[in-house]
C-alpha positions as CSV (number, residue, x, y, z in Angstrom):
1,X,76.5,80.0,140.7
2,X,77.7,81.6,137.6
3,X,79.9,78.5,136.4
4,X,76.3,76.0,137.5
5,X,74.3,78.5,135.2
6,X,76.8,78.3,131.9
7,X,76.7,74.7,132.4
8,X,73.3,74.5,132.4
9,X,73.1,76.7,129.3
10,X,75.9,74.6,127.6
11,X,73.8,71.7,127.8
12,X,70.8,73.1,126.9
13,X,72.4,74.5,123.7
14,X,73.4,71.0,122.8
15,X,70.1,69.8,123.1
16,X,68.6,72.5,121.0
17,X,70.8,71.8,118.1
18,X,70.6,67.8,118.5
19,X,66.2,68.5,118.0
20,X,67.2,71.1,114.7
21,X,69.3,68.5,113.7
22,X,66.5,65.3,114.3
23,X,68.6,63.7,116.6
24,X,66.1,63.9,119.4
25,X,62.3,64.5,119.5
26,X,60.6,67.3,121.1
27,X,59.3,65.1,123.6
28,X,63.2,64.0,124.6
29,X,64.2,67.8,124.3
30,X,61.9,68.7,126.9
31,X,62.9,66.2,128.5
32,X,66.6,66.8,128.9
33,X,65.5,70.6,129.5
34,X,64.0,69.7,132.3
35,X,66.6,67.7,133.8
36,X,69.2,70.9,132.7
37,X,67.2,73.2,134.7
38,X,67.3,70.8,138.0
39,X,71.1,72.3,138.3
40,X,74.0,70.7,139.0
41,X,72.7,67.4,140.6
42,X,70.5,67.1,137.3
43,X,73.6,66.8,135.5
44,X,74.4,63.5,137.0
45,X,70.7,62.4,135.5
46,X,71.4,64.0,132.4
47,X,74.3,62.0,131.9
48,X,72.6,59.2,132.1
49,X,70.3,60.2,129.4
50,X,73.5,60.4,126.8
51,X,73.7,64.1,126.6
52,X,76.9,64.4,127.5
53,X,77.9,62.1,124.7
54,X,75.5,64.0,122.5
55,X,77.4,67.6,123.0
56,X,81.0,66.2,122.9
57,X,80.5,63.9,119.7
58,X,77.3,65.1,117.6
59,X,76.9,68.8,117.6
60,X,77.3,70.3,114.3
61,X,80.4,71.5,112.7
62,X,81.0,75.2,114.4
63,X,83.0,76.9,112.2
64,X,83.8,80.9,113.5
65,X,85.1,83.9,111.0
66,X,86.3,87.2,111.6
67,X,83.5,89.6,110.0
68,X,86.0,91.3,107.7
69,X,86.3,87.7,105.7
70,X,82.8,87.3,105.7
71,X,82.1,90.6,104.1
72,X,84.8,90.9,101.8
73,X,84.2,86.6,100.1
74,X,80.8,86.5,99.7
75,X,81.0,82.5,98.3
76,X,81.5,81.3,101.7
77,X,77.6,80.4,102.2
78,X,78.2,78.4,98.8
79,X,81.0,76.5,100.7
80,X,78.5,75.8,103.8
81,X,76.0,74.5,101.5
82,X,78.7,71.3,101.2
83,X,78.1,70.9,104.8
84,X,74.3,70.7,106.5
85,X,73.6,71.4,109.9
86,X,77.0,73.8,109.6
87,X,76.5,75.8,112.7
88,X,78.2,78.7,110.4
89,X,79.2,82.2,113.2
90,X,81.1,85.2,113.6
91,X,84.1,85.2,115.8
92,X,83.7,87.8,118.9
93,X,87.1,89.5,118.0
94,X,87.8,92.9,117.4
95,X,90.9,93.9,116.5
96,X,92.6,90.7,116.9
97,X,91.6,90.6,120.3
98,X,91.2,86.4,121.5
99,X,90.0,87.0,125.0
100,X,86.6,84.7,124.6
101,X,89.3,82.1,123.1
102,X,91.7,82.0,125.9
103,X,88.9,82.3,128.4
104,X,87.0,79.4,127.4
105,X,90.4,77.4,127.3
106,X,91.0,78.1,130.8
107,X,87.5,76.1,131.6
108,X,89.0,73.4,128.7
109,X,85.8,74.4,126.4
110,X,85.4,75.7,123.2
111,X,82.4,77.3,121.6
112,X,83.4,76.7,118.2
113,X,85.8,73.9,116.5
114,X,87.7,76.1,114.1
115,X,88.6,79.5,113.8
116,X,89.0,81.4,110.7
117,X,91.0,84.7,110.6
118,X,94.0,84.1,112.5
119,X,97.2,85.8,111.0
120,X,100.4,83.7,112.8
121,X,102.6,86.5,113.5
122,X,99.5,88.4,115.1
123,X,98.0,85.6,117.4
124,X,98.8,82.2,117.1
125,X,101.6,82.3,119.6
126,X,99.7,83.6,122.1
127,X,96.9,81.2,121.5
128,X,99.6,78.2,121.5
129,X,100.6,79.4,124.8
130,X,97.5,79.9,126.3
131,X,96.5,76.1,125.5
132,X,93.5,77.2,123.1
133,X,94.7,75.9,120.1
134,X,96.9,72.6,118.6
135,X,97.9,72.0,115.5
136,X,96.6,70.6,112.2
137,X,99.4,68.0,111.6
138,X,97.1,65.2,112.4
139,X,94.1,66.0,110.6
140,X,95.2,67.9,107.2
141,X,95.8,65.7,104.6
142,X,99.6,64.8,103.5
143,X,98.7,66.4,100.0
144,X,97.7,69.5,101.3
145,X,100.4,70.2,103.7
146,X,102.6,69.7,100.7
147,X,100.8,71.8,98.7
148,X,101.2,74.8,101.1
149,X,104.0,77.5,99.2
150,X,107.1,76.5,101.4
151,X,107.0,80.0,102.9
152,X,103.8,80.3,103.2
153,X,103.9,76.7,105.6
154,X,107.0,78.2,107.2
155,X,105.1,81.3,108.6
156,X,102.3,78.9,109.5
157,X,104.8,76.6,111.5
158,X,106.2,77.0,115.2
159,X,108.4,74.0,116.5
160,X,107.6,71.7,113.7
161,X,104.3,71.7,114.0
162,X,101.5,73.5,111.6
163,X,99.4,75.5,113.8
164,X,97.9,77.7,111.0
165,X,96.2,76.2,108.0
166,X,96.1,79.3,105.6
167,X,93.7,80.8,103.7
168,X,94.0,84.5,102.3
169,X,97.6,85.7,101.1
170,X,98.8,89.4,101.3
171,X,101.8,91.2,100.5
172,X,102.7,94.5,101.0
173,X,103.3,96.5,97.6
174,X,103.2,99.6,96.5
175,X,99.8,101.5,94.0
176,X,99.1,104.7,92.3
177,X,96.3,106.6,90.8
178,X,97.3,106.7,87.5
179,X,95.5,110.0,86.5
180,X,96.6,111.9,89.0
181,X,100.9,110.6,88.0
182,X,99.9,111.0,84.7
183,X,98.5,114.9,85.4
184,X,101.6,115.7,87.7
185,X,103.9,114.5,84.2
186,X,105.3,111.5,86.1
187,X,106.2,108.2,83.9
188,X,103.2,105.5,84.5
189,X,105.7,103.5,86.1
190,X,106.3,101.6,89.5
191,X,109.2,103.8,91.5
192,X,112.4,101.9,91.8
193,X,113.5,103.4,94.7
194,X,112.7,105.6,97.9
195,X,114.1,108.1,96.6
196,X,112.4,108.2,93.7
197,X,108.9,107.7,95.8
198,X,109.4,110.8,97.1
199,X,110.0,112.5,94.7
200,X,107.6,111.9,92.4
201,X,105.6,112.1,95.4
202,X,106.9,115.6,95.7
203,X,105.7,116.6,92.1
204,X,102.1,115.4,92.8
205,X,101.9,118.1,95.4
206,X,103.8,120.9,93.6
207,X,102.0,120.1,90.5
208,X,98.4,120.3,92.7
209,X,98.0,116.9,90.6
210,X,96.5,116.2,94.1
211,X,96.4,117.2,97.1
212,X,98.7,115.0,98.9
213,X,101.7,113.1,97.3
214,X,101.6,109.6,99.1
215,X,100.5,107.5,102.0
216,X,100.7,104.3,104.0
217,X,99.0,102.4,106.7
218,X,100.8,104.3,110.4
219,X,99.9,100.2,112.4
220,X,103.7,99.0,112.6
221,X,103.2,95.6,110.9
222,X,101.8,97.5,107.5
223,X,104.5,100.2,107.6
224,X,107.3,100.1,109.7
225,X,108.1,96.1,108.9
226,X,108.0,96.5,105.1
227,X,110.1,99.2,104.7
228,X,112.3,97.9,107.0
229,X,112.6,94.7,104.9
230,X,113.3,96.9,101.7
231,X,116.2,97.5,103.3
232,X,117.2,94.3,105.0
233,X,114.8,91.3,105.9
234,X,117.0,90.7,108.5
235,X,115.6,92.9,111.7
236,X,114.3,90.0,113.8
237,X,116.4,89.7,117.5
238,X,117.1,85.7,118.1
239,X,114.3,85.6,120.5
240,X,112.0,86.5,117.6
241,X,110.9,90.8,118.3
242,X,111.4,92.9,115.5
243,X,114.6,95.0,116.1
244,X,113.7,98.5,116.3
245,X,117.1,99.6,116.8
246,X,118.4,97.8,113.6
247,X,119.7,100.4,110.4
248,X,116.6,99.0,108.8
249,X,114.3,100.0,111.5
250,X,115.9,103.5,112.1
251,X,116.0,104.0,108.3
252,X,112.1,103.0,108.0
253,X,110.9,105.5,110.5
254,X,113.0,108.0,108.9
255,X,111.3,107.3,105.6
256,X,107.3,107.2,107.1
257,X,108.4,111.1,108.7
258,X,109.7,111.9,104.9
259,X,106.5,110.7,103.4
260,X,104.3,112.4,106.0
261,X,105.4,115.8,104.7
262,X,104.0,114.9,101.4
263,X,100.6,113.2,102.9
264,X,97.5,114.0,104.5
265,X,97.7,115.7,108.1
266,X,95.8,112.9,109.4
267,X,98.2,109.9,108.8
268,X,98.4,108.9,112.5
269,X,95.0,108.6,113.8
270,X,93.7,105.4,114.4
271,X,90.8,103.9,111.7
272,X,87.5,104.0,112.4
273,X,86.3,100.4,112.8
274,X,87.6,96.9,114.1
275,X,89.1,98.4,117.4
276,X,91.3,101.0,115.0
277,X,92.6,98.6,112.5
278,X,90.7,98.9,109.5
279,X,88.6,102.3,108.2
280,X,92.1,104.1,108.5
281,X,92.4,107.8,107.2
282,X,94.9,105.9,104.5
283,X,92.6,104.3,103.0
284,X,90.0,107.1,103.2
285,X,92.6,109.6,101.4
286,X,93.4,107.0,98.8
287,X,89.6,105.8,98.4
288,X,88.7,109.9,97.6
289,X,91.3,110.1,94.8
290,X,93.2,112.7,96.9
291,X,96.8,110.9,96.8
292,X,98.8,109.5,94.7
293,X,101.0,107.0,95.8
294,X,99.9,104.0,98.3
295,X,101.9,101.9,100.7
296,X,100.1,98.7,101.9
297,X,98.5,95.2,101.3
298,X,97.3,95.1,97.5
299,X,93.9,94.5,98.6
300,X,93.4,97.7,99.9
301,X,93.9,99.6,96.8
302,X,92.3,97.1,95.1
303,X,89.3,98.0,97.2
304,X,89.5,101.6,97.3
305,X,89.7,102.1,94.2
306,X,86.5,100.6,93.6
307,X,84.8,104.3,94.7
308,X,87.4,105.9,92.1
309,X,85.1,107.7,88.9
310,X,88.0,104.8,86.8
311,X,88.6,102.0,89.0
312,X,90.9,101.3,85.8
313,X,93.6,104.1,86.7
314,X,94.4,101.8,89.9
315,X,98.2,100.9,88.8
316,X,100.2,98.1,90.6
317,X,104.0,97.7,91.8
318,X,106.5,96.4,94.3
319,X,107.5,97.6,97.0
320,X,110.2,100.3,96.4
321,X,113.6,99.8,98.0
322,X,116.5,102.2,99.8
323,X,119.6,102.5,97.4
324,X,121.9,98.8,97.6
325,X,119.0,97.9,99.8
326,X,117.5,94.0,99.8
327,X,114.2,94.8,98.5
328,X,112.1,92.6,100.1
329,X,109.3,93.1,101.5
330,X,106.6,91.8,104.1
331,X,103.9,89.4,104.0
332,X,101.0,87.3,105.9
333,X,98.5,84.6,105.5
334,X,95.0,84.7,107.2
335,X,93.9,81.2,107.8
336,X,92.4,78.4,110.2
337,X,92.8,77.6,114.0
338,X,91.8,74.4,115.0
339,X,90.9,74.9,118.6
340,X,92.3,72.5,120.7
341,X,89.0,71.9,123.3
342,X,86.7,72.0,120.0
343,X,85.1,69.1,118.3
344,X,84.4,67.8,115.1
345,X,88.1,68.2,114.3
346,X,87.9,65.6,111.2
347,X,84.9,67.6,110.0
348,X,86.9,70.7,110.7
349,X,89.6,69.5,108.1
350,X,87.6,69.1,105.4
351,X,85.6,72.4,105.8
352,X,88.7,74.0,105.5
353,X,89.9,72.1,102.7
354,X,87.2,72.9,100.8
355,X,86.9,76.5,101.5
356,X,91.0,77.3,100.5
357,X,90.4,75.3,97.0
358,X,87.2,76.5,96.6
359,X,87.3,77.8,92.6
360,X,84.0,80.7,93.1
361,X,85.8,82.1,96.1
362,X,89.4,82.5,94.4
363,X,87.7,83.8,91.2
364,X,85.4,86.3,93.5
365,X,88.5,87.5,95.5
366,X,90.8,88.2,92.2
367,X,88.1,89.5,89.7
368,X,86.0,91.4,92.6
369,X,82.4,91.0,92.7
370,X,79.7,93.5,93.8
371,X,80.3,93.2,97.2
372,X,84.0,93.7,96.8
373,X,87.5,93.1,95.4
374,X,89.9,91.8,98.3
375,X,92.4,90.8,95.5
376,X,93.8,88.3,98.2
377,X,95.4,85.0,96.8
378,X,95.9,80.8,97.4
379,X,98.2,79.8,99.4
380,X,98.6,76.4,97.3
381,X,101.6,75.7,94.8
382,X,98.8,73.7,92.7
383,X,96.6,76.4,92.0
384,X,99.3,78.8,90.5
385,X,100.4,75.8,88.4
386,X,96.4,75.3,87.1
387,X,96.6,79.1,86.2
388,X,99.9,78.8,84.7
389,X,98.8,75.8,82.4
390,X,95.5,77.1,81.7
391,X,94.7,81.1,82.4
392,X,91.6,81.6,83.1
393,X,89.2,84.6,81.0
394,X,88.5,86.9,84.5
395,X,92.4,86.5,85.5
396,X,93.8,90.3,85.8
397,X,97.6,90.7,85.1
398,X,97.9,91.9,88.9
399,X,98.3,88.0,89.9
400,X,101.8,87.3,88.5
401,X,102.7,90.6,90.4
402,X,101.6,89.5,93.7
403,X,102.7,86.1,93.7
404,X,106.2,87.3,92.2
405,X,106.3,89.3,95.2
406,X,105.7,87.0,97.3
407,X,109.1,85.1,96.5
408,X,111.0,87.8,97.8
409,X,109.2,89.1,100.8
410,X,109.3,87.4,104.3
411,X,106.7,87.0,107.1
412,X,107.2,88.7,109.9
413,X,108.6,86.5,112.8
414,X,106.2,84.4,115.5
415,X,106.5,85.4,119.0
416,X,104.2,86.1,121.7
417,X,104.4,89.5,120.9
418,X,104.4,89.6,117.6
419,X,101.3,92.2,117.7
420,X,101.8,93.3,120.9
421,X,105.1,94.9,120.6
422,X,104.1,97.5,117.4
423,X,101.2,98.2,119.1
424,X,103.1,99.0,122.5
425,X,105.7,101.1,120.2
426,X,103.2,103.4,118.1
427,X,103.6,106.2,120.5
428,X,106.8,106.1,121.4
429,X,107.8,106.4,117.5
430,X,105.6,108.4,116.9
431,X,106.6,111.3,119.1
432,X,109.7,111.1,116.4
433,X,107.1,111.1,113.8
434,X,105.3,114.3,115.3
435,X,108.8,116.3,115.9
436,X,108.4,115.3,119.5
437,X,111.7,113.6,119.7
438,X,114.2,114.9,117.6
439,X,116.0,111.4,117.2
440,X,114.7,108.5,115.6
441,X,117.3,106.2,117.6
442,X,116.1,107.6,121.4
443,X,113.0,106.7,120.3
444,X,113.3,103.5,118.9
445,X,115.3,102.8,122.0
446,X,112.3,103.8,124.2
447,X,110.4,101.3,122.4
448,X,113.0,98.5,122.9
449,X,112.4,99.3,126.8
450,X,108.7,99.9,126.7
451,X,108.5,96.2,125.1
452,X,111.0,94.7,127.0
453,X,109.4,96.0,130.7
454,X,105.9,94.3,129.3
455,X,107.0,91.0,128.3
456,X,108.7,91.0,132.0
457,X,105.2,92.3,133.4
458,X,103.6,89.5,131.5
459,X,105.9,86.5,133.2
């Protein structure tokens, strides 16, 4: 009964948006909505009347995005206006969660056509192995796909294939409130190394420049990975998990538990919105001029400091780096899913092309707006090369910086767990973090288990 009723809902959908779109007459909408509502047998009959054809081939473009990217690029309407009759939603996601996706696969249906807010190390895995995405490779145009920054197309690419067209770039650096380094005595200067961080860090504290020293963002992917790349980029196992038992890894933790004596006792806890992942307590402490130092995705100081009395004391840097360490650093692209039970896939392709190379939203994101300052960046070789040749008047120095950074970080490695397994390991490291477990190894080696007996769960 349930599956009869969706059906019948299904089709009167379509035949709602083939009247808004003038495809039918009321008179034929009726029509076909009576036919709907005879149940199953009146499928046969509505069949007959083309709607069938009408849902698969005519419905409007149904482009989805997570909330966060609505609210924080407010050209996108601008970009729908290029396409009318856009059927223009919000994904149901929260917290990266893709259940509605992978349920609708299962019934070889889709909702929408595209996706916009996938991150490939986060889902696109599982979404490739639950059958409700495939990938752009026949659809996005040769220029394009050569456009892509090579690293940039290699996170986006599993088996040869691009399954993620991307959109919004972020790298993980490092910021400071300048008035509160320059009131502890500290050099207006990005810190070199760890050591350093902390103790300037340190200073900021003993100096009661602020209350707390520094901070960073406690989810795994924000923390854990970079620092562990500042060290050595090379922490991924050959079956693709992050090794937690790597010198990296072990040093990482061991330098989040140095810069928790020096940060707010809060550091842990989980944020308040988007099922825990964004509204964190880091961003709260940094947003309230109460640390110093900040460890995450540029956008998020760019945003933060927004609230500050001198939005202009937000300073920039790289990611600091352990002594003889690598220096790298960690990054990810937010793109375009093109679901594989969707329509309109053609249509889909050059939505998306125009929303990456749209010039009002690139300027928006970089020189902030009213609504917000993401501060999140192209993914296309041609657009750098534009800016290069020809910098535009709003263009803030912070660009370069980014994109520099960018050449020396990596993304973090696709695998079916490529969320999963930092959000399986939180509590196991962070009894080390807490003084729970009194070495970091036992507990990165509890992780290693706790990940390994889920993925054999899972099969």
């Amino acid at each position: 009964m349930t599956i009869r009723k969706e059906q019948e809902y299904i089709l009167q959908q379509a035949a709602r948006e083939q009247l808004l779109l003038g495809n039918i007459d009321r008179r034929e909408f009726l029509t076909r909505s009576l036919v709907t509502g005879l149940g199953l047998a009146g499928v046969g009959a509505v069949a007959k009347t083309g709607i069938g054809t009408a849902f698969a081939q005519d419905r409007p473009l149904t482009p989805t995005f997570y909330q966060w990217i609505q609210d924080l690029h407010p050209s996108i309407p601008a970009v729908n206006a290029k396409f009318p009759g856009v059927n223009y939603q919000i994904a149901p996601v929260e917290g990266f969660g893709i259940e509605r996706f992978v349920a609708e696969a299962k019934n070889k249906e889709s909702t929408w056509d595209v996706y916009v807010g996938q991150t490939p190390f986060v889902e696109m895995s599982a979404m490739i192995e639950a059958d409700v995405i495939e990938p752009w490779d026949d659809y996005i145009p040769k220029d394009v796909l050569d456009d892509i920054i090579p690293s940039i197309r290699e996170e986006c690419t599993i088996n040869g294939k691009l399954y993620g067209w991307p959109f919004l770039l972020d790298v993980i650096g490092n910021s400071w409130h300048s008035g509160v380094t320059t009131k502890a005595g500290l050099p207006d200067a990005a810190p070199a190394t760890w050591d350093e961080y902390l103790a300037n860090a340190k200073t900021i504290v003993d100096s009661k420049a602020a209350p707390f020293g520094a901070t960073f963002d406690a989810h795994g992917w924000r923390s854990l990975v970079p620092m562990a790349h500042s060290m050595s980029s090379q922490v991924y196992t050959k079956e693709g998990l992050f090794d937690f038992t790597s010198d990296a890894a072990i040093e990482a933790l061991m330098l989040m538990k140095k810069i928790m004596a020096v940060s707010h006792p809060d550091i842990l806890l989980e944020g308040a919105s988007d099922g825990g992942v964004n509204g964190t307590p880091d961003e709260v402490a940094f947003a309230a001029q109460r640390v110093g130092y900040f460890v995450k995705y540029f956008n998020a100081p760019l945003r933060m400091a927004q609230y500050w009395d001198d939005p202009k004391a937000l300073h920039l840097g790289p990611l600091p780096k352990f002594a003889n360490g690598e220096g790298s650093t960690a990054f990810w692209t937010t793109g375009s899913a093109l679901f594989k039970h969707g329509k309109n896939k053609e249509k889909a392709a050059e939505y998306i092309k125009a929303l990456t190379y749209d010039a009002q939203i690139w300027k928006d994101s970089i020189a902030g707006t009213a609504s917000g300052h993401p501060g999140q960046l192209p993914p296309y070789k041609s657009i750098y090369l534009e800016w290069d040749a020809n910098k535009p008047d709003w263009m803030p120095d912070f660009v370069s910086l980014v994109r520099g950074q960018l050449d020396r970080a990596k993304a973090i490695t696709n695998h079916i767990f490529g969320l999963q397994q930092f959000v399986i390991g939180k509590p196991l490291w962070d009894a080390y973090l807490k003084g729970e477990e009194t070495d970091p190894k036992a507990a990165m080696q509890k992780v290693v288990e706790a990940v390994q007996a889920e993925m054999k769960r899972g099969k």
